[in-house]
VOROPA-813443 format. One line per 8 residues: for each residue y, z, x of C-alpha. Coordinates in Angstrom, 3 decimals. Layout:
<nodes>
Y/Z/X ~ ...
</nodes>
This chain:
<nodes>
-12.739/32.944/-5.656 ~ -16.457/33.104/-6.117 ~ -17.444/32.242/-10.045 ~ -21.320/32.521/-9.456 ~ -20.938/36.174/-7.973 ~ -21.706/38.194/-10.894 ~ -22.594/41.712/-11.818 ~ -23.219/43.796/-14.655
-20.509/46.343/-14.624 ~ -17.016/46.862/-13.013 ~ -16.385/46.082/-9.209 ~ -15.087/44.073/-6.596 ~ -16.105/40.747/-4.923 ~ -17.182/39.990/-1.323 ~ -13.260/39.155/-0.555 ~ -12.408/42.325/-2.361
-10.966/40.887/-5.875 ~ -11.610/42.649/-9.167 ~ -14.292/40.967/-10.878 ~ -13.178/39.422/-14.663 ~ -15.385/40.675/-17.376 ~ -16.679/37.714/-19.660 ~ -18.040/38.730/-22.711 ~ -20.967/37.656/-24.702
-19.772/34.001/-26.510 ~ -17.428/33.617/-23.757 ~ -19.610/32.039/-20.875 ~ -19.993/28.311/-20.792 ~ -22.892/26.336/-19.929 ~ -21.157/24.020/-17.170 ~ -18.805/25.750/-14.502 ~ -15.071/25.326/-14.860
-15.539/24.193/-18.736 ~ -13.262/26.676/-20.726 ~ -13.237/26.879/-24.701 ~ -9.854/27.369/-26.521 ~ -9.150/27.671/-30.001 ~ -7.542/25.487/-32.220 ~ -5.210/27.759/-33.065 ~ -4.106/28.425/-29.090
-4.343/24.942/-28.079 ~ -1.664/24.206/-31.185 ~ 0.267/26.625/-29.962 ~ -0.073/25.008/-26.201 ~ 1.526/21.939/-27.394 ~ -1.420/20.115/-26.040 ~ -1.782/16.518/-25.972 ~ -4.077/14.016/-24.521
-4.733/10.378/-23.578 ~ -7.280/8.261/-22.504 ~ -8.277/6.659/-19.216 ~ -7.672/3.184/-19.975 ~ -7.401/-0.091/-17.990 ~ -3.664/-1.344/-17.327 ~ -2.127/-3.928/-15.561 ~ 0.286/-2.119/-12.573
2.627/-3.038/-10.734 ~ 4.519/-0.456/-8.295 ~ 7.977/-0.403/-7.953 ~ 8.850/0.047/-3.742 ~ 12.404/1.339/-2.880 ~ 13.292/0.894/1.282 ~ 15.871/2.025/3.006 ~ 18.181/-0.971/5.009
21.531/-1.355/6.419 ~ 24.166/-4.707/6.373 ~ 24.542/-5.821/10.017 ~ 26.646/-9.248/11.029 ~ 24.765/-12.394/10.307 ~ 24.227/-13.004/14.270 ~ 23.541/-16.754/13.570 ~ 27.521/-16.564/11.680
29.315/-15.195/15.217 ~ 30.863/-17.866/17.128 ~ 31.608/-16.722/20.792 ~ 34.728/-18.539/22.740 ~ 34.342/-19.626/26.265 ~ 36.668/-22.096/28.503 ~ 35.195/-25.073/29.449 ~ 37.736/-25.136/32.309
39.554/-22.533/34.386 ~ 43.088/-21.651/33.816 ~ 45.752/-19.295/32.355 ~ 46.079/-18.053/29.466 ~ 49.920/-18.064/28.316 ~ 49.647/-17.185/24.899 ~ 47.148/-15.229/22.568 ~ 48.075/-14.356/18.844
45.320/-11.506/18.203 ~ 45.745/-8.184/19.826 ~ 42.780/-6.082/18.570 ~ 39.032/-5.941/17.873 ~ 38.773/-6.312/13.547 ~ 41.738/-8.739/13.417 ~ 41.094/-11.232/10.635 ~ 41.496/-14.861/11.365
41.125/-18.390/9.890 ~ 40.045/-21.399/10.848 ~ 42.213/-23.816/11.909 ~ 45.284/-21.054/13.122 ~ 46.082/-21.180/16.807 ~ 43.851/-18.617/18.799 ~ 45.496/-18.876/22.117 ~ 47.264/-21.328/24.769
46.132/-22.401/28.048 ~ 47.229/-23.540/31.151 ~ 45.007/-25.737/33.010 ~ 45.383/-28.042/35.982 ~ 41.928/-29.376/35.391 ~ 43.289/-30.626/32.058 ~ 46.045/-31.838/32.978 ~ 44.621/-34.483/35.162
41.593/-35.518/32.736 ~ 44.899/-36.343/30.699 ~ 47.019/-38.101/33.529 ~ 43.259/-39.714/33.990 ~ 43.378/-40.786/30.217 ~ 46.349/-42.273/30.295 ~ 45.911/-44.320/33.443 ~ 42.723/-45.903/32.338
44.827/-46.813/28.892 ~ 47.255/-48.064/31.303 ~ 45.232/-50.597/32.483 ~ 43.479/-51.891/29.830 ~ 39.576/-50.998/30.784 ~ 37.539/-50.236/27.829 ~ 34.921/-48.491/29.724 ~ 37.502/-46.473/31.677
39.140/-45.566/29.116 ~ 36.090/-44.481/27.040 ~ 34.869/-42.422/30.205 ~ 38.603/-40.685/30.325 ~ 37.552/-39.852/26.643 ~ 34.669/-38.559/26.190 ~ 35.836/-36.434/29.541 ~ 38.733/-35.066/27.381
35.874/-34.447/24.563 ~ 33.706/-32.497/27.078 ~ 36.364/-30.347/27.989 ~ 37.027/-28.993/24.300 ~ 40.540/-30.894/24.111 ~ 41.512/-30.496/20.755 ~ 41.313/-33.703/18.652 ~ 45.043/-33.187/17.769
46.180/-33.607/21.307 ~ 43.993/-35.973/22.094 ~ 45.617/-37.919/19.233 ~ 49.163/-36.926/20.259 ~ 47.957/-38.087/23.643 ~ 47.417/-41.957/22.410 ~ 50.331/-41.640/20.084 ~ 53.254/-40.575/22.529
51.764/-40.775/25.818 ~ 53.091/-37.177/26.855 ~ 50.897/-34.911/28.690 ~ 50.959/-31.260/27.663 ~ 50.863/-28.666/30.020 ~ 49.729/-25.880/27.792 ~ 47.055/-26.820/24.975 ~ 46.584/-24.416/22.231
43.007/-24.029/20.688 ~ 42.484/-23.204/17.234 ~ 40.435/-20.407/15.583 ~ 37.122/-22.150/14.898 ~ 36.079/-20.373/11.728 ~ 37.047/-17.411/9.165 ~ 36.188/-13.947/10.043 ~ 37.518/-11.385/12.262
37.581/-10.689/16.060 ~ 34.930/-9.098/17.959 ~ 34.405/-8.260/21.876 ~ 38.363/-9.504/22.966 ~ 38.032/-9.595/26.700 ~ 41.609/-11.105/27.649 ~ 44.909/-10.348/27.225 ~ 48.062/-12.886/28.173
48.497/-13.877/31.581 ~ 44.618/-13.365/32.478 ~ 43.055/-15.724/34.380 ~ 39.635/-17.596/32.611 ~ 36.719/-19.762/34.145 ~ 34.048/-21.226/32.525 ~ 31.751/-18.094/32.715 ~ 34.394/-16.055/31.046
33.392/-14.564/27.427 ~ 36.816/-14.505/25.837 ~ 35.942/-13.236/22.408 ~ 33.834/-13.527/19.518 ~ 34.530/-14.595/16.092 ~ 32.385/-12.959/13.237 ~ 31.858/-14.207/9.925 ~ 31.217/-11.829/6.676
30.749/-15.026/4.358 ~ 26.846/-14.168/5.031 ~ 25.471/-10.966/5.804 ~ 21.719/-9.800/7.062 ~ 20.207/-6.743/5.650 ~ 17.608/-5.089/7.828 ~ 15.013/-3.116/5.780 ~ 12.338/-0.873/6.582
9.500/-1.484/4.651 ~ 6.460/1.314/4.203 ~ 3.573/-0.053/6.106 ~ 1.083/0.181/2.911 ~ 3.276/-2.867/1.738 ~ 3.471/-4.743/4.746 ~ 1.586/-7.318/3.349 ~ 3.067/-8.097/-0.297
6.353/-9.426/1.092 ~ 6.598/-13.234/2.601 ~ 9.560/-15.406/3.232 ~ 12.108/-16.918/1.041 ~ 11.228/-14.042/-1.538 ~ 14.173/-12.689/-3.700 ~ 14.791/-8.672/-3.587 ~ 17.072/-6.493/-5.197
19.785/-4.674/-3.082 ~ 21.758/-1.623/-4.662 ~ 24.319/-0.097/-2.684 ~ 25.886/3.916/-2.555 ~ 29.239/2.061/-1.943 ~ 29.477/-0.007/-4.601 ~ 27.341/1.929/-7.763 ~ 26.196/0.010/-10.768
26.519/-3.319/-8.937 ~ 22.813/-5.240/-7.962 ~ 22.609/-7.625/-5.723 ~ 19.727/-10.632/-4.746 ~ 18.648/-11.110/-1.156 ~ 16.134/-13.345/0.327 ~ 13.718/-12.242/2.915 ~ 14.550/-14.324/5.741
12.423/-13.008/8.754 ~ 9.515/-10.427/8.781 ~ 9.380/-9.050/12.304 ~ 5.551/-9.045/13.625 ~ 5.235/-5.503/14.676 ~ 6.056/-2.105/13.036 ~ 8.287/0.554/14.561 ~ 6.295/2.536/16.579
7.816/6.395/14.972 ~ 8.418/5.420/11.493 ~ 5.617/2.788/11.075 ~ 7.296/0.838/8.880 ~ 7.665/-2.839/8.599 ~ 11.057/-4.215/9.656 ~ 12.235/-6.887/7.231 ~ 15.336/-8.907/7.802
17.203/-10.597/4.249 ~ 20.188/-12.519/3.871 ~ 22.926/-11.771/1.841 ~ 25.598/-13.994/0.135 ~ 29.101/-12.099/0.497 ~ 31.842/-14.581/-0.372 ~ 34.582/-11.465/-1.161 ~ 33.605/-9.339/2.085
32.967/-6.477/-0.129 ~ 29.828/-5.685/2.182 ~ 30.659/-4.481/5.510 ~ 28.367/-3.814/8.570 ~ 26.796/-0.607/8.888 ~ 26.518/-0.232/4.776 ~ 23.527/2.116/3.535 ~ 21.712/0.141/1.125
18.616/0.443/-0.957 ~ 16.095/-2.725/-1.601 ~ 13.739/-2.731/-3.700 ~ 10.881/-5.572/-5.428 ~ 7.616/-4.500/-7.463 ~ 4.321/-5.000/-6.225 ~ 1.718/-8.138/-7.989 ~ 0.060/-6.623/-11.233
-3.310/-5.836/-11.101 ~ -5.511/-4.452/-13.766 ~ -6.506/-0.770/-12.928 ~ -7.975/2.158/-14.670 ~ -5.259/4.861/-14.722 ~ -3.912/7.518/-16.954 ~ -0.527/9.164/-17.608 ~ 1.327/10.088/-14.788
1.429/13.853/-16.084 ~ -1.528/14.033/-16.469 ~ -1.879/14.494/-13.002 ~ -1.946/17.465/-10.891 ~ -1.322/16.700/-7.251 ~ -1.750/19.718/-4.464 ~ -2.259/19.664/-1.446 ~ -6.074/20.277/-1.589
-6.981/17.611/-3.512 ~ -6.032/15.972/-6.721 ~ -7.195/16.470/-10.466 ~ -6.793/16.567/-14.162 ~ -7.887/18.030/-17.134 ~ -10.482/16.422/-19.006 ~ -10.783/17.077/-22.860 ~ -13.986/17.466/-23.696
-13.689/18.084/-27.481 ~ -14.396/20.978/-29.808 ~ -11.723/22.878/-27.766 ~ -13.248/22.152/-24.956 ~ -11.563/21.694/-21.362 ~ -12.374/21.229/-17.917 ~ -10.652/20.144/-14.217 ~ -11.949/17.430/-12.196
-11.032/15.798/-8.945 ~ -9.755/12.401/-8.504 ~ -9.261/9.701/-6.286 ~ -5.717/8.787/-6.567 ~ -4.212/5.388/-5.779 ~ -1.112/3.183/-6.871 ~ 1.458/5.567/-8.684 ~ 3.692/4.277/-10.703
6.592/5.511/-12.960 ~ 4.708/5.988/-15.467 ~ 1.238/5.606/-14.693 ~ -1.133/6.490/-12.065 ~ -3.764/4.549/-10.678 ~ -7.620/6.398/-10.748 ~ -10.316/4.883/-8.529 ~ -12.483/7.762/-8.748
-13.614/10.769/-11.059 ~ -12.553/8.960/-14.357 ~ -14.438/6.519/-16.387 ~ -12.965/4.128/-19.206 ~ -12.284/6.031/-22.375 ~ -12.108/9.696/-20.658 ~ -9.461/12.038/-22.231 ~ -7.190/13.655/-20.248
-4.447/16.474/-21.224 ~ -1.232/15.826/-20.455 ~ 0.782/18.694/-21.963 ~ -0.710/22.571/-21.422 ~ -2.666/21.406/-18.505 ~ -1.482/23.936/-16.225 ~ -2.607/27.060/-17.669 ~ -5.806/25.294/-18.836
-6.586/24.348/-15.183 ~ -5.520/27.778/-13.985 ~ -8.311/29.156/-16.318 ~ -10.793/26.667/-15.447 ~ -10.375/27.742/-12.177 ~ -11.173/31.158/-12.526 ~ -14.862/30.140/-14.073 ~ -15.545/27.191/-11.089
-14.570/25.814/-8.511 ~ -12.502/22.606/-8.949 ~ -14.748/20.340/-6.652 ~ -18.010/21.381/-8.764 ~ -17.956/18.262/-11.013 ~ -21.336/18.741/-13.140 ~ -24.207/20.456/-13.213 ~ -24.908/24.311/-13.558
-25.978/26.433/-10.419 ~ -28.505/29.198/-10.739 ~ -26.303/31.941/-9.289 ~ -29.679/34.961/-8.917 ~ -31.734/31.937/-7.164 ~ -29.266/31.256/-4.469 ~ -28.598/34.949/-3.124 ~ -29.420/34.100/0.400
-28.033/31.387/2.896 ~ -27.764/30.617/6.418 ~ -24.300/30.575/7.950 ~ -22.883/30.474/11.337 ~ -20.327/33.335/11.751 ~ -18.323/34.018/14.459 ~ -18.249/38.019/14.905 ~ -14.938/39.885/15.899
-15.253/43.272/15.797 ~ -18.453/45.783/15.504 ~ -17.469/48.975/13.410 ~ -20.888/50.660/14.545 ~ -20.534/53.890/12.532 ~ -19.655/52.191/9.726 ~ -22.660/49.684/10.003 ~ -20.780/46.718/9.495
-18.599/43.567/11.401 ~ -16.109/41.361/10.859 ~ -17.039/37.289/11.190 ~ -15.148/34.272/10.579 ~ -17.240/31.303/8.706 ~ -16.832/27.717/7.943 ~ -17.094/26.785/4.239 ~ -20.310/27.828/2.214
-20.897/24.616/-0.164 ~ -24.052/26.483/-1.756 ~ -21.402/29.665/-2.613 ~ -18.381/27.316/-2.926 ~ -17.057/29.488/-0.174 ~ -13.850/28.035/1.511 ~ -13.536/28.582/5.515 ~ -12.394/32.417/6.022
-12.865/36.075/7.988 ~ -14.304/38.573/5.779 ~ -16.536/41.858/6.756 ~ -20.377/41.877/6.161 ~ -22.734/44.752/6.447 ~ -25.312/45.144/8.728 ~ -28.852/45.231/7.175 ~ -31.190/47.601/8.485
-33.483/44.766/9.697 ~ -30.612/43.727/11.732 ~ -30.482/45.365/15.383 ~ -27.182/46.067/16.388 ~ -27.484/45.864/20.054 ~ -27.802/41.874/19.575 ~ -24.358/41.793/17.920 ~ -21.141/41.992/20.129
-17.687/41.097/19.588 ~ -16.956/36.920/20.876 ~ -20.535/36.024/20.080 ~ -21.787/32.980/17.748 ~ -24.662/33.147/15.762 ~ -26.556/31.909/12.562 ~ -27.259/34.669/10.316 ~ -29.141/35.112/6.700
-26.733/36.018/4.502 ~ -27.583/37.998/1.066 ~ -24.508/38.217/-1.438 ~ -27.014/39.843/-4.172 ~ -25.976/43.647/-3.329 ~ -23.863/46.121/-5.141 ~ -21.553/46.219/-2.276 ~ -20.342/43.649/0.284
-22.552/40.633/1.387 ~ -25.176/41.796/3.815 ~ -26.984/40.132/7.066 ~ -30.491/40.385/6.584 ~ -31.313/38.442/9.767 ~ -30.357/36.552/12.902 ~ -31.374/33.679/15.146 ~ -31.269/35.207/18.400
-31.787/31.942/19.768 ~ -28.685/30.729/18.344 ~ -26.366/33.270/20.192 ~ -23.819/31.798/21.948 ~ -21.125/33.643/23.770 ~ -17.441/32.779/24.832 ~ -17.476/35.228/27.663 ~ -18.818/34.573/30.742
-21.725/36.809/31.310 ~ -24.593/37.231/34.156 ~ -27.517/39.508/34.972 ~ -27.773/41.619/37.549 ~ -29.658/44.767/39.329 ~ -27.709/47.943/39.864 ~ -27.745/52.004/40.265 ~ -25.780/54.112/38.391
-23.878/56.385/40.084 ~ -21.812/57.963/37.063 ~ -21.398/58.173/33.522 ~ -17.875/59.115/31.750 ~ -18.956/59.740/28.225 ~ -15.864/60.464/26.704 ~ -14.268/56.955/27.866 ~ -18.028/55.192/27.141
-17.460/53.911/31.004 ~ -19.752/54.390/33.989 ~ -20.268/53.543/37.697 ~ -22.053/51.377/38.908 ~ -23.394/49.780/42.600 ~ -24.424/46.635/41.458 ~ -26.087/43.621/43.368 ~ -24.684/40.209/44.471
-23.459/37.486/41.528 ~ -24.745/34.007/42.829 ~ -23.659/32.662/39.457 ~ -19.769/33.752/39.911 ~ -20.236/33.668/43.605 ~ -19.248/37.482/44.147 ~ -20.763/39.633/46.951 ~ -22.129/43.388/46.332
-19.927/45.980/45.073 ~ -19.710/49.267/43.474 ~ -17.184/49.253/40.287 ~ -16.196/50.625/37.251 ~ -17.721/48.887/33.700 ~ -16.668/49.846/30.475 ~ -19.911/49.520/27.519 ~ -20.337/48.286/24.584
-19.715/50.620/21.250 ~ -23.422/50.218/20.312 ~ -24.961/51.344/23.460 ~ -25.936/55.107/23.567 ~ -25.971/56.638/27.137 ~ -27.197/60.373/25.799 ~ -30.435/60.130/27.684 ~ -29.331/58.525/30.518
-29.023/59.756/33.776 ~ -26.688/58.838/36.934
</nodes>
């Protein structure tokens, strides 16, 4: 935990570890730089590569789903109000084609723009008869009647409307016998010769897709099969608990193999641009940081931290730590890093501390609990950068310097800190002007009126508190562990 804590025989370290003997030959001159013998890195299997500049390109997998083209679904309203007499679909799904009869209907408002037709025809106007017409056209007459209309001069009471295009039913509002107007949604007629795909895209590659761009489209439903879809709309905003980027493609789908509500994968590769990276395993990712082992040569070794970008398949993209040419292991690494550790600290990259000239620091602790007979307390800390100390609780002793009475249990304080004892790390001094205190506190005059030394508790008739606004009163208090009451008197 602590490489630069160091003694000359057998013990433990400040967080109570045995200390690892290193013997003469053994120590290296930089921290975390290990030496390993040819004949144990052989038997490692380890192999290395160099940092080297590549031209990547990431490959980006989304999640999407096949929904109904919207702009394919034809919806069916009367232009007129009337009955319908006859409907040949039953049920929501039924497949149709264009050109079939959909339904009949009776409609006295078409019936006279017909009995119109034919009286303007009767008379020989030109621009009555084009009015009667384009009437007839207005009202969705079917060109068929309308021809039957000039060709026998019948009227037909019930006019049958055709199924405008191939697909199947959707939303069927009516049955036979119901009564339509023009604000009446009948039904809806889907297509599935065109399909939309809506993908969610990872917000870090929001911006590498555009419009009209080809992606590939594999589907759990129908394995080994790819498909090509073009981006049709990006939607302007991302969704607000995923943040990804909602992408809408279009899909050819002449054999309605693809169905709404499909699970489908798309995926495209991201532009190519030359980047220093290495192996991909020659990475090791936690969740502290991220590293790998440098070879050093003549055996050699030591971890370093990167800065990690693009990852690819194969490759992974460094933007920090690395320089052109660097070797990195990428078989063995493991147990090299693992011993690396145990002489450094990963995040010491160079350099060589003097561990006997930097005995003593300054560190804000955070005491929770006083063991006065034993001399010592308990204090949490942030991290120590001189020590490589990560944030933790850990007991200190109490130097004799150091007067107790100033410590208590909640307080804050800076103290000097000296790890360069045989025992645990000592305080050697505090900044009583840095004490801070998370419980209320206040001064005030009082008598005592009693003392209870087995419970370490007394009475006392103490004076108003302006500061917590509390009158007089007389009241047990319970002291401190460090305060000694043997020559006191009630």
């Amino acid at each position: 935990m602590d490489s630069s804590y160091r003694r000359d025989k057998p013990g433990k370290s400040p967080m109570g570890m045995d200390l690892v003997p290193v013997y003469a030959g053994e120590a290296s001159t930089t921290p975390g730089t290990v030496s390993i013998s040819p004949q144990i890195v052989q038997s490692l299997g380890v192999t290395t590569a160099k940092a080297q500049t590549r031209s990547l390109s990431e490959a980006v997998a989304a999640s999407g789903i096949i929904e109904v083209a919207e702009d394919r679904i034809i919806h069916v309203h009367p232009r007129v109000s009337g009955w319908v007499e006859r409907l040949t679909v039953t049920t929501d799904g039924q497949p149709v084609n264009q050109g079939d009869t959909l339904y009949t209907l009776y409609s006295p408002e078409l019936v006279n723009a017909q009995e119109e037709y034919l009286l303007a025809r009767s008379r020989n106007n030109r621009s009555l008869i084009n009015a009667a017409r384009d009437r007839l056209t207005a009202l969705q007459l079917p060109p068929k009647v309308i021809q039957s209309l000039d060709k026998t001069g019948n009227v037909q009471q019930q006019i049958a409307f055709e199924v405008p295009q191939n697909g199947y039913v959707t939303n069927l509002n009516i049955r036979p016998g119901f009564y339509v107007t023009p604000g009446t949604t009948m039904l809806a007629i889907a297509s599935l010769q065109t399909v939309w795909i809506t993908a969610s895209i990872p917000q870090r590659y929001a911006d590498m897709l555009s419009t009209e761009q080809e992606l590939n489209v594999t589907l759990p439903a129908l394995p080994g099969e790819t498909f090509t879809a073009r981006v049709d709309f990006i939607y302007p905003e991302l969704d607000s608990q995923s943040r990804t980027l909602k992408v809408r493609l279009v899909l050819d789908n002449p054999d309605g193999r693809l169905k709404p509500n499909m699970f489908a994968t798309v995926s495209f590769d991201t532009p190519r641009n030359e980047s220093l990276s290495i192996p991909r395993s020659a990475l090791i990712r936690t969740a502290a940081n991220d590293r790998v082992v440098l070879a050093l040569g003549n055996g050699e070794f030591r971890s370093t931290a990167v800065a990690v970008g693009r990852i690819t398949a194969d490759y992974a993209e460094i933007t920090a730590g690395l320089e052109e040419g660097d070797e990195v292991v990428m078989n063995g690494l493991f147990l090299i890093d693992s011993e690396s550790a145990v002489d450094a600290d990963l995040s010491r990259l160079s350099g060589e501390e003097d561990s006997q000239s930097n005995d003593t620091q300054w560190v804000t602790l955070t005491i929770d609990a006083i063991d006065s007979e034993a001399g010592t307390v308990t204090a949490s800390h942030g991290p120590v950068a001189a020590w490589d100390w990560p944030a933790m609780t850990m007991d200190f002793a109490i130097g004799e310097q150091v007067s107790q009475a100033e410590l208590n249990s909640g307080i804050r304080l800076d103290a000097e800190l000296n790890r360069n004892t045989d025992g645990m790390v000592e305080i050697i001094a505090i900044d009583t002007g840095s004490i801070e205190s998370s419980v209320p506190s206040a001064t005030v005059d009082g008598t005592i009126n009693s003392i209870d030394e087995q419970n370490h508790a007394m009475n006392i008739s103490r004076g108003a508190i302006e500061k917590w606004g509390r009158g007089p009163a007389t009241m047990d208090f319970t002291l401190s562990s460090h305060i000694d009451t043997t020559d006191w008197q009630p």
